[in-house]
C-alpha positions as CSV (number, residue, x, y, z in Angstrom):
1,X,-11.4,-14.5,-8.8
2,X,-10.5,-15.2,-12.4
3,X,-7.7,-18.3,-12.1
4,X,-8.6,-19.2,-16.1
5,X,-6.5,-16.2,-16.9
6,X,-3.6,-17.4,-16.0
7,X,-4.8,-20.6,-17.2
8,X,-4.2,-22.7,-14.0
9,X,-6.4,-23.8,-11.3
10,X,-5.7,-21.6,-8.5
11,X,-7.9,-18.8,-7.1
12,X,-5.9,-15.2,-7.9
13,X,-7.4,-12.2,-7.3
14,X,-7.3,-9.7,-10.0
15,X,-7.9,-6.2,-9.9
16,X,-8.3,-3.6,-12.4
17,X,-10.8,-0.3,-13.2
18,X,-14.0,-0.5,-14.2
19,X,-14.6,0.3,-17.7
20,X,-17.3,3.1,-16.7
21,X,-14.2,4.9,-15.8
22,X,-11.4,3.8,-18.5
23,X,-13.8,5.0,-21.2
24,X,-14.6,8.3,-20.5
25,X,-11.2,9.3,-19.8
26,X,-10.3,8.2,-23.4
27,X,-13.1,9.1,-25.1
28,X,-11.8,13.1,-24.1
29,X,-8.3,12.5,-25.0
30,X,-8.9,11.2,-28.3
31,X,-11.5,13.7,-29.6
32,X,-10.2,17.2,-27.3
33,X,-7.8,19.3,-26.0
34,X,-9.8,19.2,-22.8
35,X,-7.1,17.3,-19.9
36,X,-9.0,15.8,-17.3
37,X,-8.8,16.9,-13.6
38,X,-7.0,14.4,-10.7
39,X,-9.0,11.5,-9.6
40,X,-9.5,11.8,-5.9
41,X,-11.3,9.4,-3.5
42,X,-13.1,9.0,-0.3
43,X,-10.4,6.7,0.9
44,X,-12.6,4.8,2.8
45,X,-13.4,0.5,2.0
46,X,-16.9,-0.2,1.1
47,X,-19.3,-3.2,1.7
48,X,-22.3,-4.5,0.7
49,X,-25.6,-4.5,2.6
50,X,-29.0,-6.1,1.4
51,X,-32.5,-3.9,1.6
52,X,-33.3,-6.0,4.9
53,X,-30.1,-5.2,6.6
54,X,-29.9,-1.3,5.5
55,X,-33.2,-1.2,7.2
56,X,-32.7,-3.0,10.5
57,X,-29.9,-0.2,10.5
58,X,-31.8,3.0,10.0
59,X,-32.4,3.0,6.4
60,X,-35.7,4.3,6.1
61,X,-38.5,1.9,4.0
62,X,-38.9,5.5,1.7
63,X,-35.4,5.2,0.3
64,X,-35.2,2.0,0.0
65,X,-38.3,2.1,-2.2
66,X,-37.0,5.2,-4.1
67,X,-33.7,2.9,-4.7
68,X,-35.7,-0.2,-6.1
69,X,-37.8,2.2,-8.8
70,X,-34.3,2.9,-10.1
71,X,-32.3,0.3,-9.3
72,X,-32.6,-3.1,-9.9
73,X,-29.4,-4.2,-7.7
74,X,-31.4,-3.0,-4.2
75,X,-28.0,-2.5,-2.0
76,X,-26.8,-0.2,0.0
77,X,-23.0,0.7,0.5
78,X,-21.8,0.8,4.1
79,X,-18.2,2.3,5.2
80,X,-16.1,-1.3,6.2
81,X,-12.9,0.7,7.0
82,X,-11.3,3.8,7.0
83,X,-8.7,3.5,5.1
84,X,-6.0,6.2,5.2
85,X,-4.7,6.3,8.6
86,X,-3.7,9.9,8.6
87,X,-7.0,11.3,7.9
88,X,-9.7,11.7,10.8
89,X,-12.1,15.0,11.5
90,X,-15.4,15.4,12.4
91,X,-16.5,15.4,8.3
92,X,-14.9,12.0,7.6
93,X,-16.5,8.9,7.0
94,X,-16.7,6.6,9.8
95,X,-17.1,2.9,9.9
96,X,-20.4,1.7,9.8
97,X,-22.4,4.7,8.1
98,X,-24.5,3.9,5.0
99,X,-24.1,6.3,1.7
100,X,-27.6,7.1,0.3
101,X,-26.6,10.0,-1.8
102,X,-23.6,11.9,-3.4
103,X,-24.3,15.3,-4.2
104,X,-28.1,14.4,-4.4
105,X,-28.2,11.4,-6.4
106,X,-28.7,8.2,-5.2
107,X,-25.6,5.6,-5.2
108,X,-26.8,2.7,-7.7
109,X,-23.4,1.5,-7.9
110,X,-19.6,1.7,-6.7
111,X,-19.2,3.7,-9.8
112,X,-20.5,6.4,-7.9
113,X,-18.4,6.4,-4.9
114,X,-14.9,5.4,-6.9
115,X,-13.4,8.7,-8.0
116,X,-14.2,12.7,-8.3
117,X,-12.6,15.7,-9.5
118,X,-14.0,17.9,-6.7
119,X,-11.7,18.3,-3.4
120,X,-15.5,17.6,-1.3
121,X,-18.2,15.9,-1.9
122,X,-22.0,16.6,-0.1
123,X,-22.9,12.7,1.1
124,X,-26.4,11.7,2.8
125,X,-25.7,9.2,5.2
126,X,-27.2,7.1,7.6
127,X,-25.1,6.8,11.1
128,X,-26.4,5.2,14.2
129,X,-29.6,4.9,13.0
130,X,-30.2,8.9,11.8
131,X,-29.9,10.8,8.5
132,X,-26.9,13.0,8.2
133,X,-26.0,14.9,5.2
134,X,-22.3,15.8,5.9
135,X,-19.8,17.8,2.9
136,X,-16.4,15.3,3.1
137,X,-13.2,15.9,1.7
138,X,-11.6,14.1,-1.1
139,X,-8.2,12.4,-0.6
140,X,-5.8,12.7,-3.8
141,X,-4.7,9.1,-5.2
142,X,-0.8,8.7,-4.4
143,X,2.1,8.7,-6.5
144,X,1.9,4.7,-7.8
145,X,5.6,5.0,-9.3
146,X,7.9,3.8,-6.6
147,X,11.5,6.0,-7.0
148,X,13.7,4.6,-4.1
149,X,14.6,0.5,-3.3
150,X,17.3,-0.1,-1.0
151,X,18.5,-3.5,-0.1
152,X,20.2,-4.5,3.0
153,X,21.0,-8.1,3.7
154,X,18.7,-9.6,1.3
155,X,15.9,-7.5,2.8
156,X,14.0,-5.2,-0.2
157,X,13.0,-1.9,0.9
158,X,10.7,1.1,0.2
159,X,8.4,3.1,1.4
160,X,4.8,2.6,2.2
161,X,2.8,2.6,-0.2
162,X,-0.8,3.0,-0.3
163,X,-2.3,-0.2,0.0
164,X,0.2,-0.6,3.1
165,X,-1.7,2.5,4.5
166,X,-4.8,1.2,4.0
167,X,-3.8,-2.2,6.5
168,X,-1.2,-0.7,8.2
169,X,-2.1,-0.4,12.1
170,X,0.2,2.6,12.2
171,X,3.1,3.7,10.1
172,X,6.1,2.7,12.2
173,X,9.1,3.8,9.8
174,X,9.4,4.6,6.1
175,X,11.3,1.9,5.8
176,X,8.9,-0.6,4.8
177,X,10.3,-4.3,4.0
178,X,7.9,-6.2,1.4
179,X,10.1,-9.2,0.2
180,X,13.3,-11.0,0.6
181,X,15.8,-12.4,-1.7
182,X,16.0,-16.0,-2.1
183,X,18.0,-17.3,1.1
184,X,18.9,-13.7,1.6
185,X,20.4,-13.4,5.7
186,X,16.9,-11.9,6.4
187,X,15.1,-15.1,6.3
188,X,17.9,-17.8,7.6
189,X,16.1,-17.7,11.5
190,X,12.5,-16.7,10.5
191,X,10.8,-15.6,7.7
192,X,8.5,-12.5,8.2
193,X,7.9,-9.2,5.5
194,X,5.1,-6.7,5.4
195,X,7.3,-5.2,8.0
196,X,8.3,-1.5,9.1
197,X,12.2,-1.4,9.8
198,X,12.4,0.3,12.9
199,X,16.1,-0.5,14.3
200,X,19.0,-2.3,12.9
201,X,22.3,-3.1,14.8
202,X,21.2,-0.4,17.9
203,X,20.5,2.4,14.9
204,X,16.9,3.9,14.7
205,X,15.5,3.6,11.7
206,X,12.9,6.2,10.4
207,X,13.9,6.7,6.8
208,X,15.4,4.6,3.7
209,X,18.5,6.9,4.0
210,X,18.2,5.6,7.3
211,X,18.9,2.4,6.6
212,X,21.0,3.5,3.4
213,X,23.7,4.9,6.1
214,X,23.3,1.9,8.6
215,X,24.4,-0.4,5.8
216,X,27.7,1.7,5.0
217,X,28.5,1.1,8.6
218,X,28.0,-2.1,9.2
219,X,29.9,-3.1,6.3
220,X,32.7,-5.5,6.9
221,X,36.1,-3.8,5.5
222,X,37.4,-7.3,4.8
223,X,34.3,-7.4,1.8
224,X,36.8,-6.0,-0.7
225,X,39.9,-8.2,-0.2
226,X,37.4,-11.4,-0.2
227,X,35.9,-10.5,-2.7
228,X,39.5,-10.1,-4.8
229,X,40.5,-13.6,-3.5
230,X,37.4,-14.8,-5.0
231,X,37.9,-13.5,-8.4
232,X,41.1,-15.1,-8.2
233,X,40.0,-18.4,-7.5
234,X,41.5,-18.1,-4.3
235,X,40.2,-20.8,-2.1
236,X,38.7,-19.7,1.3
237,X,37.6,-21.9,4.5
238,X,33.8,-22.0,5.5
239,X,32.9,-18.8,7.9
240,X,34.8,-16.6,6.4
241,X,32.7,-15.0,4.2
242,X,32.5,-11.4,5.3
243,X,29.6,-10.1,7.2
244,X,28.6,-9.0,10.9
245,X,25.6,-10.0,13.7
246,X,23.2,-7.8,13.7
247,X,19.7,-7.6,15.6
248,X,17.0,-5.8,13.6
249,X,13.8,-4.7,15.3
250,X,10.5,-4.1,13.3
251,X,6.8,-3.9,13.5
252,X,4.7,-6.1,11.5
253,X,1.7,-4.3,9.5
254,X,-0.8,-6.0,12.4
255,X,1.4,-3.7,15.1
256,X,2.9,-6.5,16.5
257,X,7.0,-6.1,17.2
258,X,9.6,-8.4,16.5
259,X,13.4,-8.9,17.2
260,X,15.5,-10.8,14.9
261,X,19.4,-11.8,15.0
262,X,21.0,-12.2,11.8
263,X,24.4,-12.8,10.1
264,X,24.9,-10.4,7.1
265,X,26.6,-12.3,4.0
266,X,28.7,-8.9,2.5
267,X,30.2,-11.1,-0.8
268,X,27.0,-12.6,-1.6
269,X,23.9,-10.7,-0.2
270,X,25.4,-6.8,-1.0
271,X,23.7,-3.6,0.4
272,X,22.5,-1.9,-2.8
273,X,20.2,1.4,-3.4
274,X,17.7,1.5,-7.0
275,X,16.8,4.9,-7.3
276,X,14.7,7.0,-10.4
277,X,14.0,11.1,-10.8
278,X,10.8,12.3,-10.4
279,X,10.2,12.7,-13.9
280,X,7.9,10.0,-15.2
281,X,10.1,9.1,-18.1
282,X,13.2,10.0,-15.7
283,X,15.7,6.2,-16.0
284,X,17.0,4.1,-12.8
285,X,20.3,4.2,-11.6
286,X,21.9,1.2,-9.6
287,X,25.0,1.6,-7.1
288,X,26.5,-0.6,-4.5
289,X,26.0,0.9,-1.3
């Protein structure tokens, strides 16, 4: 909560990596050849529990006395959520265990539970008031670079990415709607994003190609000659603007469905697709859809 960096007075929420982590990383780049291996995480959301509270649920007096002789935080992490929604098994972390130990050491901080180079990590846990000591896998960290935007009808498009996993209820499409173009058709009966795409104008949706092919057909033909009349200075009476009724049909990230009826606005609000390579240096490429 750092508003003074932006200099104004409202609460924003910044976040960033810890500098434990940042220097490291660059201290080996700087002074070898050595290339460091692919953070990977536990994928799971951490909170934070006093000495009293780890106690009352199972945390036995001798660790938390071990933890104060080396720590002089005394807290204990306990699993808030799990996190990735396609990841479950019998060696996952499940919500409400408390981490004592990775790979033998006591955690003194959330440095010690934020990344890894190993695919598992050994964990001593507590979990419904007994000691486990379980071997978990790693999750890789996801591709951050997003390569494919469509937009249809004012409505921006992509797929999820991994934050939306992490709040997501279920993944109800690929086609994952985040924000709206000003007084885009989308918004002109009710505002809602966040939103999984699911069906638009009777057409399942599953993919952005999906939606990429639903756009070409629900394109008014007239869009072409209005638009030529426009250029001309053409005048044109009010409702003629090219464009169709369509229903769209999505889930919100809370799992709740919702039906909406729009009017698509073809001259002003155009379907268009922003796509890069996979390369990291790779260059977008607009088109008109």
């Amino acid at each position: 909560n750092v508003p003074e960096c932006a200099h104004n007075e409202g609460d924003e929420l910044r976040v960033g990596l810890d500098i434990a982590l940042v220097i490291p990383t660059l201290d080996h780049l700087r002074t070898s050849d050595y290339t460091p291996k692919p953070a990977r995480v536990l994928d799971v959301q951490f909170t934070l529990e006093d000495a009293y509270t780890a106690h009352a649920l199972g945390v036995s007096k001798q660790h938390i006395a071990d933890l104060m002789a080396m720590s002089t935080k005394n807290q204990f992490y306990k699993v808030a959520r799990e996190l990735s929604i396609h990841t479950t098994g019998a060696h996952s972390l499940v919500v409400g265990d408390i981490v004592l130990q990775v790979n033998g050491h006591y955690v003194q901080g959330i440095v010690d539970l934020a990344s890894f180079d190993t695919d598992e990590v050994e964990l001593r846990i507590v979990r419904n008031g007994k000691e486990l000591t379980i071997a978990v896998p790693t999750a890789p960290l996801c591709e951050a670079n997003i390569r494919n935007v469509v937009c249809w009808a004012g409505m921006i498009l992509q797929e999820p990415f991994h934050s939306v996993n992490h709040n997501a209820v279920s993944l109800a499409s690929n086609a994952y709607n985040f924000i709206h173009d000003n007084g885009a058709p989308s918004v002109a009966e009710s505002y809602h994003d966040n939103m999984f795409v699911v069906e638009i104008g009777g057409h399942a949706i599953s993919t952005l190609d999906d939606v990429v092919q639903v756009a070409r057909l629900l394109k008014d033909p007239k869009q072409a000659e209005f638009n030529a009349e426009v250029a001309a200075n053409k005048e044109f009476k009010s409702g003629t603007i090219p464009g169709r009724d369509v229903k769209i049909r999505a889930v919100l990230i809370n799992g709740d469905e919702i039906v909406k009826s729009i009017r698509t606005n073809d001259h002003y609000y155009p379907a268009w697709q922003l796509m890069r390579g996979p390369r990291i240096d790779d260059n977008w490429s607009f088109k008109e859809i």
